[in-house]
Phi, psi and omega in degrees: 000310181301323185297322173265347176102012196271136194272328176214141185256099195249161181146190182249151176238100185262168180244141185296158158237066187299331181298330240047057156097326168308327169304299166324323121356286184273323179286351201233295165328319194275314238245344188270020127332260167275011162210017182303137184262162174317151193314319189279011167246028190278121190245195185228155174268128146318318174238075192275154175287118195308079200280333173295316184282055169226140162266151180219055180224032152265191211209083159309111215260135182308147157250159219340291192311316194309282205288006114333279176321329190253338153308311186317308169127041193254160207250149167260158218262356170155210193298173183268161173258154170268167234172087205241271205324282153352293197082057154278175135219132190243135191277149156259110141332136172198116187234078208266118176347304200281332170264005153330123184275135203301357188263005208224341182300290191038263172315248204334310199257054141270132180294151201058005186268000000 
């Protein structure tokens, strides 16, 4: 990342929606609190998952990549989108280099990674 100069790490995180969708649901709830990024990084899904016909009061443990990405200090960027070829929901990411957490620079800024 340092090498090339780059400021932000974008992408996506998906989640199964094997539930139909309540797990994704309920994870997009608990975690957009604390980590929704500021307005001018917001972005909308096309296909966004239908989160009112969803429940969203169970109490979901992040899986792994997530909590990893929201420890680092990375933001998800608005609803998760459905991915119905998948059966997914995919959060959009945003991890900007300067909110890297120091136990996590490493990884990202070490030349060769």
């Amino acid at each position: 990342m340092q090498d090339n100069g780059y400021d932000y790490l974008i992408g996506c995180a998906s989640v199964s929606m094997a539930d139909g969708g309540h797990f994704a649901a309920s994870l997009y709830h608990r975690i957009k609190d604390r980590h929704l990024s500021p307005l001018e990084y917001r972005v909308f899904p096309r296909c966004p998952l239908p989160l009112e016909r969803l429940r969203c009061d169970l109490d979901p443990e992040a899986p792994a990549l997530i909590k990893d990405y929201l420890r680092a200090g990375a933001w998800v960027c608005g609803e998760p989108a459905w991915d119905p070829d998948f059966n997914t929901a995919d959060l959009p990411i945003l991890m900007p280099m300067s909110r890297v957490d120091g136990r996590y620079a490493r990884h990202f800024m070490e030349r060769g990674n």
